[in-house]
NUTORMI-675211 format. One line per field, with one value per residue (C-alpha): residue in one letter; x, y, z; residue number from 1. Coordinates in pm, 1 decimal, decimal comma. Each point is the difference from the previous one (the first is absolute). Layout:
resn c(A ...)
px c(X ...)
py c(Y ...)
pz c(Z ...)
resi c(NUM ...)
***
This chain:
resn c(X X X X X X X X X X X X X X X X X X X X X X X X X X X X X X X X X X X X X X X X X X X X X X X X X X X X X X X X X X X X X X X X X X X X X X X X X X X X X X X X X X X X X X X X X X X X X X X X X X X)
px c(10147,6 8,6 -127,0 57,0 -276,4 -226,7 2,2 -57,0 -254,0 -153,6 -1,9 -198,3 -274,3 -33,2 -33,0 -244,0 -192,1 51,8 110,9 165,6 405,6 281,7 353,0 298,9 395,5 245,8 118,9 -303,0 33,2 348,4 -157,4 -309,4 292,3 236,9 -310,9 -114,2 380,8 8,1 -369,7 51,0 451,0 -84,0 -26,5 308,2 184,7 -309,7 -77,8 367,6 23,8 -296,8 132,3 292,3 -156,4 -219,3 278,9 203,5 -297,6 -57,4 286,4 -44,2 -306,2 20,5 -67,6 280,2 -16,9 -392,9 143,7 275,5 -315,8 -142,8 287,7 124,6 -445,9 112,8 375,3 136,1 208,6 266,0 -171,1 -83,1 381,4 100,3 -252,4 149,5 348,8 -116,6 -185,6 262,3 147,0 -265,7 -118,8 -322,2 -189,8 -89,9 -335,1 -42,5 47,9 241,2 341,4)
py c(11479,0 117,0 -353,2 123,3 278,4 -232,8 -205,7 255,4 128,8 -385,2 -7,5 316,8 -119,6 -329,0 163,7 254,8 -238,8 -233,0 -269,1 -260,2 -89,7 -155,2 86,7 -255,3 209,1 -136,4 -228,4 -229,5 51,2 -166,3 -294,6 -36,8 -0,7 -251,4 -270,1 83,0 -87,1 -292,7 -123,9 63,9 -6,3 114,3 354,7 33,5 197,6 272,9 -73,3 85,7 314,7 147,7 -120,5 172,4 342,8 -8,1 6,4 249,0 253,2 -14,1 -115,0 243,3 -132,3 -343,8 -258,6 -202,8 -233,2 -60,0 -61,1 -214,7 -202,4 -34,8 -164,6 -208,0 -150,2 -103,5 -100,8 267,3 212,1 -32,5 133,2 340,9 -4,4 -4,0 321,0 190,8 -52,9 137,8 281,4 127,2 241,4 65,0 408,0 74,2 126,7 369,1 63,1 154,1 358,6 26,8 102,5)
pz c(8490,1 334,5 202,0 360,2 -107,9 -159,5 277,0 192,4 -204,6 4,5 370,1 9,1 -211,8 196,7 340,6 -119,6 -188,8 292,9 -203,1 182,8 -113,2 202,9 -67,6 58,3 27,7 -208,7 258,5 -26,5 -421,1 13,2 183,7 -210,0 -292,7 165,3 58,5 -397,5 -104,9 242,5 -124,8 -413,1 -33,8 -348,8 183,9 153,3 -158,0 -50,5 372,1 147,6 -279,6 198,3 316,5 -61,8 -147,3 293,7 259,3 -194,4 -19,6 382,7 102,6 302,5 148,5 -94,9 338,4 -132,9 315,1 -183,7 -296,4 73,8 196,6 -277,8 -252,3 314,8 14,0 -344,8 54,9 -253,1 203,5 -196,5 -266,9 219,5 78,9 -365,3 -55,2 287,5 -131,7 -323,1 134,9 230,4 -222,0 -170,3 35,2 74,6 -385,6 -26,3 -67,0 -323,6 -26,3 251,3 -84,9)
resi c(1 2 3 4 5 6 7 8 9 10 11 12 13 14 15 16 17 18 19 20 21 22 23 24 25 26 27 28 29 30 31 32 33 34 35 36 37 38 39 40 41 42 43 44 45 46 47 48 49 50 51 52 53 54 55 56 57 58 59 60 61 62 63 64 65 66 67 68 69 70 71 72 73 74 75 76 77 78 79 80 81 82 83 84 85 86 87 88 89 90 91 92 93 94 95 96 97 98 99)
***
């Protein structure tokens, strides 16, 4: 499935059906993430998988001085330093169908 369309698509219908909707970037995900891991430590490790997908997937936009903000509100920088050592070889994933 192609979710950048459907979103797209999604967006569409809201603003011609004036429906209101809010969007948050990824930035503000990772920190809504990093308080549910702090709040239930029983989601961790699902938490920093997501974290860590999240930053690999838009890697090139990422505010990382916002997301860094965000793990230092919750003293787990170190955590965000272990996922940035493990993502810095990691290649960017091809989108399917491309060669």
């Amino acid at each position: 499935m192609d979710f950048p369309l459907v979103f797209r698509w999604l967006i569409d219908i809201f603003r011609r059906e004036k429906i209101e909707f809010a969007l948050i970037g990824s930035e503000d995900l990772i920190g809504l993430k990093v308080q549910a891991f702090c709040n239930d430590p029983a989601r961790y490790h699902q938490e920093m998988s997501d974290i860590e997908a999240l930053l690999i997937q838009n890697r090139s936009m990422s505010d990382m001085r916002s997301v860094r903000e965000y793990f230092k509100l919750f003293n787990r920088e170190k955590d965000l330093d272990d996922i940035i050592r493990r993502i810095a070889d990691v290649k960017h994933p091809r989108k399917k169908g491309n060669a």
